[in-house]
DSSP file (Angstrom, degrees, kcal/mol; ACC not computed):
  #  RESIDUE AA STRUCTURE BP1 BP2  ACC     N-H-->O    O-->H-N    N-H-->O    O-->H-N    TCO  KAPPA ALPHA  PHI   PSI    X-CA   Y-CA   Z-CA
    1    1 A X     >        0   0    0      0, 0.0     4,-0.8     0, 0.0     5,-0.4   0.000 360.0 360.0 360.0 -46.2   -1.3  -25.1  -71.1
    2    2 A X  H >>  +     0   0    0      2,-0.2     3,-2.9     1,-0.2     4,-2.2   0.982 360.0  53.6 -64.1 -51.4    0.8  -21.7  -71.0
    3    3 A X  H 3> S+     0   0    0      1,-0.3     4,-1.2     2,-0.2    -1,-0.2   0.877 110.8  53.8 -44.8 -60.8   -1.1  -21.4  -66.8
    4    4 A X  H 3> S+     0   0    0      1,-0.2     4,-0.7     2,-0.2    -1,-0.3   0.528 114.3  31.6 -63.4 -25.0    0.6  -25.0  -66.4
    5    5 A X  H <X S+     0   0    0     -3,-2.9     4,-1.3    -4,-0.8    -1,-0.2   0.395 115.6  56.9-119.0  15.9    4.4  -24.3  -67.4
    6    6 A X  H  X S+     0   0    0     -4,-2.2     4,-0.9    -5,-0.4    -2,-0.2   0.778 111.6  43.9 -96.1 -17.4    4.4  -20.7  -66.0
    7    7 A X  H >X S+     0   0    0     -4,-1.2     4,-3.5     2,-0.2     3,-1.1   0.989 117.6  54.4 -58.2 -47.7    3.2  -22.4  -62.3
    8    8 A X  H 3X S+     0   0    0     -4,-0.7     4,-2.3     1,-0.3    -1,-0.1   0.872 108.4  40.0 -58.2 -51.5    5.9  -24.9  -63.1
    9    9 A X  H 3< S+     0   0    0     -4,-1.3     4,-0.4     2,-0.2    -1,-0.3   0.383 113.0  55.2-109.5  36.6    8.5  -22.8  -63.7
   10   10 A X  H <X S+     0   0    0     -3,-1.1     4,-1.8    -4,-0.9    -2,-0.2   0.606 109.6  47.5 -73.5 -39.4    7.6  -20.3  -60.7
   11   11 A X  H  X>S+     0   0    0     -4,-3.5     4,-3.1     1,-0.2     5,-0.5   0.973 110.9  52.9 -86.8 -26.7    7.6  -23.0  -58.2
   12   12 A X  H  X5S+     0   0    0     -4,-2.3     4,-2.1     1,-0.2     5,-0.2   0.920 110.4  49.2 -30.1 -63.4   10.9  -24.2  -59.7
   13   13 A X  H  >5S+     0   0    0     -4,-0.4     4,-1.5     1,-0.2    -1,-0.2   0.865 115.0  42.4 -40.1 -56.4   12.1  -20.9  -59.3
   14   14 A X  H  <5S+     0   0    0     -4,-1.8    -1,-0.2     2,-0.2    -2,-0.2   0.813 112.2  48.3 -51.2 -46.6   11.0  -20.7  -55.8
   15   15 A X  H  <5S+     0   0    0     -4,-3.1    -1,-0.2     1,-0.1    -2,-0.2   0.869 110.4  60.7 -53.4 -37.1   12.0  -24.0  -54.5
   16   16 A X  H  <<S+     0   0    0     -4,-2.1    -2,-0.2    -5,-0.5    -3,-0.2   0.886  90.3  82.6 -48.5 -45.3   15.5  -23.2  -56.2
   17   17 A X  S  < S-     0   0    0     -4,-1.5     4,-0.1    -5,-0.2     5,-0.1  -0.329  81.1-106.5 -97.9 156.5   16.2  -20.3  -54.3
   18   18 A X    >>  -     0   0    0     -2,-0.1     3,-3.2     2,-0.1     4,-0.6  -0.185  24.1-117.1 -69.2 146.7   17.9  -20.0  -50.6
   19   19 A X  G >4 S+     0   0    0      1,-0.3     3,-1.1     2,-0.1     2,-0.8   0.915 111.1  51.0 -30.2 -66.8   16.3  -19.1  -47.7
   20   20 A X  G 34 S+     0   0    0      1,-0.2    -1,-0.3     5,-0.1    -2,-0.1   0.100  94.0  73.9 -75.6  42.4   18.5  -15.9  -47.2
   21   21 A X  G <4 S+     0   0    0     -3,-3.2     2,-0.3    -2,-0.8    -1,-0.2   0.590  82.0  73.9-121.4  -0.8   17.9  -14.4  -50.7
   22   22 A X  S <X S-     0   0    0     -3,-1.1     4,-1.2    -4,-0.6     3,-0.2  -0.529  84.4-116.3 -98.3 177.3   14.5  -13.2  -50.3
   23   23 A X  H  > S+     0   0    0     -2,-0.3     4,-3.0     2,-0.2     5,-0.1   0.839 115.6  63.9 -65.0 -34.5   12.9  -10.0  -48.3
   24   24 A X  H  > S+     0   0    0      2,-0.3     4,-2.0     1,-0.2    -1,-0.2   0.898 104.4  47.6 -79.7 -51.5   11.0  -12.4  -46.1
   25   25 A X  H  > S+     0   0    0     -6,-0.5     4,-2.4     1,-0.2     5,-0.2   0.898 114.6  47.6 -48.8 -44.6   14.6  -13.6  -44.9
   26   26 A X  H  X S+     0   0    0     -4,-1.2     4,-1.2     1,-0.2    -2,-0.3   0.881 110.5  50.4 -76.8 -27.5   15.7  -10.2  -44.5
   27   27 A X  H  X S+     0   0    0     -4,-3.0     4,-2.3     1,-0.2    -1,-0.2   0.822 106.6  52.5 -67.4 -24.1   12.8   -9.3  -42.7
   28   28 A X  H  X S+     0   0    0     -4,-2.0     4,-1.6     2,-0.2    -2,-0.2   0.816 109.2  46.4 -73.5 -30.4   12.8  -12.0  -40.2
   29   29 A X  H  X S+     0   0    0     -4,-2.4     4,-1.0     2,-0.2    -1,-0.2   0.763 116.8  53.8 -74.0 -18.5   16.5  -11.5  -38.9
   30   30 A X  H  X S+     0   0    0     -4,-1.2     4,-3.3    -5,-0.2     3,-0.2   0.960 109.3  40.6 -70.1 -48.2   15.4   -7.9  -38.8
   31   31 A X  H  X S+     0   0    0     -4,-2.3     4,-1.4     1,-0.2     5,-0.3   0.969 117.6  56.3 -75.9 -54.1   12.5   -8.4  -36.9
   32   32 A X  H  < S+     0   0    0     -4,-1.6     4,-0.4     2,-0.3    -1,-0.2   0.648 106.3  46.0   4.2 -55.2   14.7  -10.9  -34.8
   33   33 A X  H  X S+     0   0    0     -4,-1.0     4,-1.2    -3,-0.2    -1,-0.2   0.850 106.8  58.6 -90.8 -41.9   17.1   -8.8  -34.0
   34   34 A X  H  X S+     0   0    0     -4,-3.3     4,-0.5     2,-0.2    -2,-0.3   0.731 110.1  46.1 -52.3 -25.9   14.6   -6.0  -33.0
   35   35 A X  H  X S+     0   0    0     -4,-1.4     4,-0.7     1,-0.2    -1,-0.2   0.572 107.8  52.9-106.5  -2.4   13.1   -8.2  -30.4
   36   36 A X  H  > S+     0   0    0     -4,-0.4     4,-1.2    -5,-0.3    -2,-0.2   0.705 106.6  57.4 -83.3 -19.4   16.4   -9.4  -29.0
   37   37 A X  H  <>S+     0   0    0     -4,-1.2     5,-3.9     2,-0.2    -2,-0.2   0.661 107.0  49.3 -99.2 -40.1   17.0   -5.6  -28.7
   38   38 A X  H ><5S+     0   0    0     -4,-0.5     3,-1.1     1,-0.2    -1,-0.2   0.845 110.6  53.3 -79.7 -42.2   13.8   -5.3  -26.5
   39   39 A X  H 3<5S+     0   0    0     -4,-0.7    -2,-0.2     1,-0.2    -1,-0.2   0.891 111.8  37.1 -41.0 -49.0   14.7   -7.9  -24.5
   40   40 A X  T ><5S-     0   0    0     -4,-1.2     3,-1.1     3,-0.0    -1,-0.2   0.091 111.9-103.1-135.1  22.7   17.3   -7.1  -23.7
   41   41 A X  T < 5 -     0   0    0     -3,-1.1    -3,-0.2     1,-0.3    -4,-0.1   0.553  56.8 -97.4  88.3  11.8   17.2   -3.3  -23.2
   42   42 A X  T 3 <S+     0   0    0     -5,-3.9     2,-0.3    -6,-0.2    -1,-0.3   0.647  94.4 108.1  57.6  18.9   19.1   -2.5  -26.5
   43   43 A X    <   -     0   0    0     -3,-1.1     2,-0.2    -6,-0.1    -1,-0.1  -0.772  65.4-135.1-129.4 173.6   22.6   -2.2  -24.7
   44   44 A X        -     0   0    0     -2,-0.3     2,-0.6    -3,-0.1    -1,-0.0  -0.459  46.1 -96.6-107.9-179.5   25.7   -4.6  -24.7
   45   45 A X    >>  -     0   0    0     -2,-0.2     4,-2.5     1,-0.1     3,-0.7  -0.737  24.0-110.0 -94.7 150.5   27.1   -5.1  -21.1
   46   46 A X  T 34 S+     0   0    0     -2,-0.6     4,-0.4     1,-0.3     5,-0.2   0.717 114.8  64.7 -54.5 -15.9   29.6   -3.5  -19.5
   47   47 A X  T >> S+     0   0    0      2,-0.2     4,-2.0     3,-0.1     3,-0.9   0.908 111.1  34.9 -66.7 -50.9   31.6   -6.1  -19.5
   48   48 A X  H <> S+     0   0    0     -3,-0.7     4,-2.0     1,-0.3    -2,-0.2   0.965 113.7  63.0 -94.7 -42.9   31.9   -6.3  -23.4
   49   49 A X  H 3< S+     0   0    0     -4,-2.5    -1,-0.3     1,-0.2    -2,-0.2   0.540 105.0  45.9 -33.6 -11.6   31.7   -2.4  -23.6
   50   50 A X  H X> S+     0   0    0     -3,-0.9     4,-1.0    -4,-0.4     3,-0.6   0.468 111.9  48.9-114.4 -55.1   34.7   -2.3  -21.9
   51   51 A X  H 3X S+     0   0    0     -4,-2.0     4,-0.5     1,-0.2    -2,-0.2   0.876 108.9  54.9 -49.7 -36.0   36.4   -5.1  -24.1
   52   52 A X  H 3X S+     0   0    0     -4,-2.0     4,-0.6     2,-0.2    -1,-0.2   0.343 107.2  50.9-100.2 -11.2   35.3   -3.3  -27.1
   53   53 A X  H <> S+     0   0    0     -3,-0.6     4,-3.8    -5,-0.2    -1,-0.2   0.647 113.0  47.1 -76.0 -34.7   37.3    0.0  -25.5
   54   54 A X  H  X S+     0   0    0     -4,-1.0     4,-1.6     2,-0.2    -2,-0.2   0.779 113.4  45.1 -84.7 -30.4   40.4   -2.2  -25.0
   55   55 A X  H  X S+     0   0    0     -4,-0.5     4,-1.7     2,-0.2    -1,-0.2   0.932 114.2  52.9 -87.7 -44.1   40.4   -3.7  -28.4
   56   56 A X  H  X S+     0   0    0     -4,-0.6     4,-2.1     2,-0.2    -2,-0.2   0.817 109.6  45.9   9.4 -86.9   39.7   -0.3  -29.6
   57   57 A X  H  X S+     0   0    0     -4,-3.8     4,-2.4     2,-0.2    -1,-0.2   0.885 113.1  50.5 -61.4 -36.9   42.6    1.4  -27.9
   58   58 A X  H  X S+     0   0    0     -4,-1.6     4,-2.4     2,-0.2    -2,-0.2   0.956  97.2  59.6 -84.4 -46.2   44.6   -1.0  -28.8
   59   59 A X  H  X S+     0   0    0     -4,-1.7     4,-1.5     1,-0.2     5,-0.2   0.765 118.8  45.3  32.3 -77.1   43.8   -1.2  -33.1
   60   60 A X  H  X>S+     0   0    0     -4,-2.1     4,-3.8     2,-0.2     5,-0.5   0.978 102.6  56.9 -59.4 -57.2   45.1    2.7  -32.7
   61   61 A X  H  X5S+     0   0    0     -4,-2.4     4,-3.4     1,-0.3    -2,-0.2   0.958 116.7  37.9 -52.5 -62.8   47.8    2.2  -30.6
   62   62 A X  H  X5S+     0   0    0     -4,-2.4     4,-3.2     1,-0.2    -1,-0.3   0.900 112.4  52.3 -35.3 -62.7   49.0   -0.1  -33.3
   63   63 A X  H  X5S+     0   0    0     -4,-1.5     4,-1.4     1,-0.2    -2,-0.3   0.745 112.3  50.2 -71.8 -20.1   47.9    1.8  -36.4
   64   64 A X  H  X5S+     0   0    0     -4,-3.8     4,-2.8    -5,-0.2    -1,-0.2   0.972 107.7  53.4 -60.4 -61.0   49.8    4.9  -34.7
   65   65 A X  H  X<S+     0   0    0     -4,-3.4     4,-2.6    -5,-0.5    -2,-0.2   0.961 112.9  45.0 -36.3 -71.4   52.9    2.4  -34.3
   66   66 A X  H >X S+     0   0    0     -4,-3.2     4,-1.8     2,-0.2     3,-1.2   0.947 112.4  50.8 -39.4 -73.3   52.6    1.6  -38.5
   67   67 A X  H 3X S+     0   0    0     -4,-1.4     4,-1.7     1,-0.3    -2,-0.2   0.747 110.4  45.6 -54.0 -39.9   52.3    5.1  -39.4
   68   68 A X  H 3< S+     0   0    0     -4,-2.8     4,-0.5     2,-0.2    -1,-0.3   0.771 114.6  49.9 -67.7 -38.4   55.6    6.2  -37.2
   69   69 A X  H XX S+     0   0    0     -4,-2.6     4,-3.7    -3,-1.2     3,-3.0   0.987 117.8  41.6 -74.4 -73.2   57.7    3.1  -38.8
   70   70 A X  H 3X S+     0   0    0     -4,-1.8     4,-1.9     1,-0.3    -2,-0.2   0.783 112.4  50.3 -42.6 -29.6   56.4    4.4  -42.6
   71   71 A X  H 3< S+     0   0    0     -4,-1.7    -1,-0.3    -5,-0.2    -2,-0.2   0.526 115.1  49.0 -97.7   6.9   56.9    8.2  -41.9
   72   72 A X  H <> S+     0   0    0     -3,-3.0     4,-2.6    -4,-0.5     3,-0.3   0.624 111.6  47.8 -92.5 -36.3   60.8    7.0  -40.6
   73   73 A X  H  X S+     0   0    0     -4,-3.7     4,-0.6     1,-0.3     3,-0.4   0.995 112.4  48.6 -68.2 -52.7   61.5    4.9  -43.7
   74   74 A X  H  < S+     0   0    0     -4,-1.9     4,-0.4     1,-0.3    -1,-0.3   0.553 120.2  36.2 -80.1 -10.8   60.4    7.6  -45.9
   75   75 A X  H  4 S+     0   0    0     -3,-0.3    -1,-0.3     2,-0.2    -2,-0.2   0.835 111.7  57.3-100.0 -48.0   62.4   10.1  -44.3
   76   76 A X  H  < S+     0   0    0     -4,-2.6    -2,-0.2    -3,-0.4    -3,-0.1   0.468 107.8  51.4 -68.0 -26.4   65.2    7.8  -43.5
   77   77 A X     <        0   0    0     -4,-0.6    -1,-0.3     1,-0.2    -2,-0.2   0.708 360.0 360.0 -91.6 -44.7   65.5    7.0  -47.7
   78   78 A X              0   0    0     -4,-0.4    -1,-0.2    -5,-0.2    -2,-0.2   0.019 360.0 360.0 -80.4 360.0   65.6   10.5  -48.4
């Protein structure tokens, strides 16, 4: 009887739970991702290397822009 409700409430347990919460999930997007990687020569294109510079530059350009506003207010109060 104890064999019969600990099966019962393992596969409960099992059914219960989501695809992505076990290791098996994480190992399949892993392995996934490793074989898109091979494919496809592990490198992004230049096209989006190039995007990903621009978005980059600009992210700074900004966070330069914030920091020069804050270090004039604080100065400017003072």
């Amino acid at each position: 009887m104890k064999c019969v409700v600990v099966f019962l409430v393992l596969s409960m347990v099992v059914l219960m739970a989501e695809p992505g919460e076990c290791i098996w999930g994480a190992i399949f997007h892993g392995a996934g991702q490793l074989i898109h990687g091979l494919i496809h020569g592990g490198k992004d294109s230049v096209k989006d290397q190039q995007q990903d510079q621009q978005q980059d530059q600009q992210q700074d350009q900004q966070l330069d822009k914030r920091e020069f506003v804050r270090h004039f207010r604080r100065h400017k109060s003072n």
